[in-house]
C-alpha positions in Angstrom: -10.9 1.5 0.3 -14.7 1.8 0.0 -16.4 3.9 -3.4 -17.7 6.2 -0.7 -15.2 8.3 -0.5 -17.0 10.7 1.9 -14.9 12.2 4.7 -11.6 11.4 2.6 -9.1 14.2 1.5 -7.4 13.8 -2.2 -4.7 16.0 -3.8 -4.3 15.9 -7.2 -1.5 17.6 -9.4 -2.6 18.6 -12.7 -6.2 18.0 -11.8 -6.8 20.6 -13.8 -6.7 18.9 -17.2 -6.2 15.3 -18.7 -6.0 12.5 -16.8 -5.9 14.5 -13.7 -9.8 16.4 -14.6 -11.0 13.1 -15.3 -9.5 11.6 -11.8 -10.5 14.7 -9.5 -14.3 14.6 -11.5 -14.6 10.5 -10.5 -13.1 11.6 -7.0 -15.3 14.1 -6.2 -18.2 12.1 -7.5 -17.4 9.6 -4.3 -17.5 12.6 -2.2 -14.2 13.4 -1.2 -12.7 16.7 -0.8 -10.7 17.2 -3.6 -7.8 19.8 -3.7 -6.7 20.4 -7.8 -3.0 21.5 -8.2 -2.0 23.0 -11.3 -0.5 26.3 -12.2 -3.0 27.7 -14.7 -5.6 29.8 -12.6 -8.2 29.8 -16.0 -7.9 26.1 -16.3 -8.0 25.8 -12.6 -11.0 28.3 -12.1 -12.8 26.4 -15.0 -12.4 22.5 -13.7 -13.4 23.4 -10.0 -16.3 25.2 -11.2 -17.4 21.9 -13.6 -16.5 19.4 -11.8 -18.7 20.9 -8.5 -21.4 21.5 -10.1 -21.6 18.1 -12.6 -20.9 16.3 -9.2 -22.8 18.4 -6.7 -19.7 18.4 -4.5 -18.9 21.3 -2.8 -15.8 20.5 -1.3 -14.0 20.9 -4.4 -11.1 24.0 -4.7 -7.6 24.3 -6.2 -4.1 25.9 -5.3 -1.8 27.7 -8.1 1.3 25.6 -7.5 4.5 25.5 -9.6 5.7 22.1 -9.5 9.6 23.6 -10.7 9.4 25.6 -7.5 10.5 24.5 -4.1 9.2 27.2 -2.8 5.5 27.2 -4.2 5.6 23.5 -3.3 6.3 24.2 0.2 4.2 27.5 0.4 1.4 25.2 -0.9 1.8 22.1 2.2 2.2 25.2 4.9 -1.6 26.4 3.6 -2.6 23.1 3.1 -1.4 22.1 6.9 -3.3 24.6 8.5 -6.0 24.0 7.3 -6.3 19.8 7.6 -4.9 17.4 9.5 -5.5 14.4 7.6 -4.4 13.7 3.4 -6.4 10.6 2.1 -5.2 10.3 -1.4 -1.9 11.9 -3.1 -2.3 11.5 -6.8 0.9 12.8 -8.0 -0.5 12.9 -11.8 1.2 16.3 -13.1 3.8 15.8 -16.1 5.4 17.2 -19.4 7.7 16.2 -22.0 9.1 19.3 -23.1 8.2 22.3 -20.4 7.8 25.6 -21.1 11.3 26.3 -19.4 14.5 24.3 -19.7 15.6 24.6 -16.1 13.5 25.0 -13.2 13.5 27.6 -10.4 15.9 25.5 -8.0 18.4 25.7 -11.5 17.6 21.3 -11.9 16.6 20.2 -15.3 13.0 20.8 -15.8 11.5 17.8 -17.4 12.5 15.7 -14.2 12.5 18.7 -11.7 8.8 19.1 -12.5 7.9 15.1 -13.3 10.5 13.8 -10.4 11.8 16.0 -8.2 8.9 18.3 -7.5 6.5 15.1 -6.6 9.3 13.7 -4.5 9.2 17.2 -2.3 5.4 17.6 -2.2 5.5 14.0 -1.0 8.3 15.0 1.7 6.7 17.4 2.6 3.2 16.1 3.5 4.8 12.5 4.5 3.7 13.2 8.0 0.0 13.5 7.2 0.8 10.7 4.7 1.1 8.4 7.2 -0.8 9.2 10.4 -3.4 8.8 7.5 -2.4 5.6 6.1 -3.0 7.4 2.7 -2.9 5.7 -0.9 0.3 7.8 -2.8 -0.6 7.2 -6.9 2.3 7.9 -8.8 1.9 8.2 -12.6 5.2 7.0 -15.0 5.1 5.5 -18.1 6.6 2.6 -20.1 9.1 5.3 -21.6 10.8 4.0 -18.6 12.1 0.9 -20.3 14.3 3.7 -22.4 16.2 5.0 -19.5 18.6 3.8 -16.7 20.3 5.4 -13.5 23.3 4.0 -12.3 24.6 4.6 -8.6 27.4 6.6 -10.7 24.9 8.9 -11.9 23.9 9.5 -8.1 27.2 11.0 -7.7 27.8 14.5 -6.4 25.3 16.7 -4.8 23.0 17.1 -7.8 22.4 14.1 -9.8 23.7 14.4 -13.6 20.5 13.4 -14.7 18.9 15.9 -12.5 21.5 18.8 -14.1 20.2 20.9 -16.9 20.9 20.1 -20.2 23.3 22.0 -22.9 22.2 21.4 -26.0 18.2 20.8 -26.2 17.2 18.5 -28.7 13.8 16.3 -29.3 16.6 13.3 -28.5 17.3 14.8 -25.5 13.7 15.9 -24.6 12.8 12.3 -24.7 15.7 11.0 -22.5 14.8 13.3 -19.6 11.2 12.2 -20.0 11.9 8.5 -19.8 14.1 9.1 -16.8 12.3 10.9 -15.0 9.5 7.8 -15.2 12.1 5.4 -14.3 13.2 7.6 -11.4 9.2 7.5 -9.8 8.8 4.0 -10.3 12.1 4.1 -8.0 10.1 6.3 -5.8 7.0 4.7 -5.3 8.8 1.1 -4.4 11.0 3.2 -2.2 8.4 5.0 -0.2 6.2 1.7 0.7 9.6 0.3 1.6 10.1 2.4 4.0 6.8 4.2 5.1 4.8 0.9 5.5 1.7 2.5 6.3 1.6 4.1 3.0 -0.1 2.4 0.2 2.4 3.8 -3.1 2.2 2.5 -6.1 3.3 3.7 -9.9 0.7 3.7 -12.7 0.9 3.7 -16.4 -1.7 4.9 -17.6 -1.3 4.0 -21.6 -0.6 6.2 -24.3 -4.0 9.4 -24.0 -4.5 12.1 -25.8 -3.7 14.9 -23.0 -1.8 17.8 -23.4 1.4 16.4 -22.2 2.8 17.2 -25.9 1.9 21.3 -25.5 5.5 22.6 -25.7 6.6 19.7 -28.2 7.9 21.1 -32.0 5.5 21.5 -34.9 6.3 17.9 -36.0 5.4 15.9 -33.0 2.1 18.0 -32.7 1.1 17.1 -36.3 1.8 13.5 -35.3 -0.3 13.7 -32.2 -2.8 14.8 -34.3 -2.5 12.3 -37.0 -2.5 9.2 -34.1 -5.5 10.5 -32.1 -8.1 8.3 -33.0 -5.8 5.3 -32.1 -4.7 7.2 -28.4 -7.1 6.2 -25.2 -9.5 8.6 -24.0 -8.5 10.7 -20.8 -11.6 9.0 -19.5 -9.8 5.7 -20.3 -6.1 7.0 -18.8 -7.4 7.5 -15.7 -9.1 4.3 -15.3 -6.2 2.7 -13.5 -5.5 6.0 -11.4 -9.1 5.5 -10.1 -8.7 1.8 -9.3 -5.3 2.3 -7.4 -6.8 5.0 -5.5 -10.2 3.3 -4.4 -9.5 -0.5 -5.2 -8.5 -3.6 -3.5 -4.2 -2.7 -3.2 -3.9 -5.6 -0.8 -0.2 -7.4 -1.4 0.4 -5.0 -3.7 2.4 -1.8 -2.4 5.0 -0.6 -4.5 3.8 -2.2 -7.0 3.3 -0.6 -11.2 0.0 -0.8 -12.4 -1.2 -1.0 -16.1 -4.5 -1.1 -17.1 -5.2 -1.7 -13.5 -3.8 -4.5 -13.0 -0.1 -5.1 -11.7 2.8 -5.7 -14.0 6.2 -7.0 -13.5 8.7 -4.9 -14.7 11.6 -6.0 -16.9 14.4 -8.1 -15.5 16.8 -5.2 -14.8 14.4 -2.4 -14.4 15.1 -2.1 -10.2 18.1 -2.0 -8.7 17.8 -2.1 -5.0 21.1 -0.3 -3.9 20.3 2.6 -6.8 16.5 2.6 -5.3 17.8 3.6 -1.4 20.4 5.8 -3.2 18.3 7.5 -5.5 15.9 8.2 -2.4 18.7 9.8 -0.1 19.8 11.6 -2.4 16.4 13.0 -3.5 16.6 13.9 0.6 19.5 15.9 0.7 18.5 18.1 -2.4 15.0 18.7 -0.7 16.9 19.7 2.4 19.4 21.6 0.5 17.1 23.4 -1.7 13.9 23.8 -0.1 15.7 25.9 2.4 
């Protein structure tokens, strides 16, 4: 995909701060038409106002979505659908490691209803579009993957158990979800080349930044953000590999997870095909089931 990304159309969730700023600002600076998702109307109001005038890109505008919410997702791709015909680049970017809320709207755990669950359905939803535009999907994880597993017995039932909320809260727990809800969209981005091959998907660490991913944590782990700073990338840095899976060379390399823009093989073990096609129909029926 050429650096000139004039023409293009590019989504980004959470382009509003982090990572996601720094990837709508380098985005817009090729001249695409960039729509920010995020569900803070300041922050919102405040990036597309910087990041069109520091670019000189008009075409530059956001949408208050709640990525916990079914319905905002969908009431989002209806405005979005009448409005545009084509979708260029999906950076699913959005994440958190301890929400605001411990169960989303559609009652699923929010860590990997907002991280998983909520991309997967925003993806459903526009997967027409997708396609007929051969887009690039860009779906960040994390190596906190390498903590977690899903078994096909996990996939059991009409809401996953991981999916479920959680009784008792803890930091232990916080950090579970977190690392499978990464696991579970490296699953979906092999999944979705798999099957859509016109799509270009690919999952992206993008190291360990200073963002505000840790908002919601305790007093503890913000002091320790704090304390580690100097020693974290740069959003500027985090998004690097974003930015190259979105406008690079991806050919031979759908589905594949990127680190420091560069492909990595995952750990012997990481992918199981049968829980990768299950993982994805099941993801199916609860979009179906609750996006109703």
């Amino acid at each position: 995909m050429s650096e000139d990304l004039s023409g293009k159309t590019v989504i980004v969730t959470g382009g509003n701060t982090g990572i996601g700023r720094v990837t709508a600002f380098e985005l817009a600076r090729l001249k695409a038409e960039v729509i920010i998702i995020g569900r803070n109307k300041e922050t919102c109001e405040t990036a597309v106002k910087d990041i069109s005038a520091l670019t000189k890109n008009d075409k530059v505008s956001y949408h208050i979505v709640d990525l916990g919410s079914f319905k905002s997702i969908a009431g989002f791709v209806q405005e979005f659908s009448s409005s545009h015909n084509t979708l260029d680049i999906l950076v699913n970017n959005a994440g958190v490691m301890t929400p605001p809320v411990d169960v989303t709207e559609d009652n699923l755990d929010a860590t990997v209803g907002i991280n998983y669950m909520g991309h997967f359905y925003l993806t459903h939803l526009l997967g027409e579009m997708l396609v007929k535009s051969k887009a690039r999907v860009v779906v960040l994880s994390a190596e906190a993957h390498k903590k977690a597993n899903i078994t096909l017995e996990q996939l059991e039932g009409d809401v996953p158990a991981f999916m479920q909320p959680v009784e008792k809260k803890s930091c232990d727990t916080d950090w579970a979800q977190f690392a499978i809800s990464n696991r579970a969209k490296i699953y979906f981005a092999k999944e979705l080349s798999a099957r859509q091959p016109d799509i270009t998907a690919v999952s992206v660490h993008p190291g360990v930044v200073s963002t505000d991913l840790f908002r919601s944590f305790n007093v503890l782990f913000k002091c320790f953000g704090i304390c580690f700073r100097p020693f974290l990338k740069t959003p500027q840095q985090g998004a690097a590999t974003t930015l190259h899976c979105c406008t690079g060379d991806m050919s031979g390399h759908k589905g594949e997870y990127f680190i420091d823009s560069k492909p990595s093989e995952l750990a012997a073990g990481t992918i199981d095909p049968a829980v990768q096609k299950k993982l994805w129909d099941v993801s199916v029926a609860l979009c179906e089931k609750l996006g109703k």
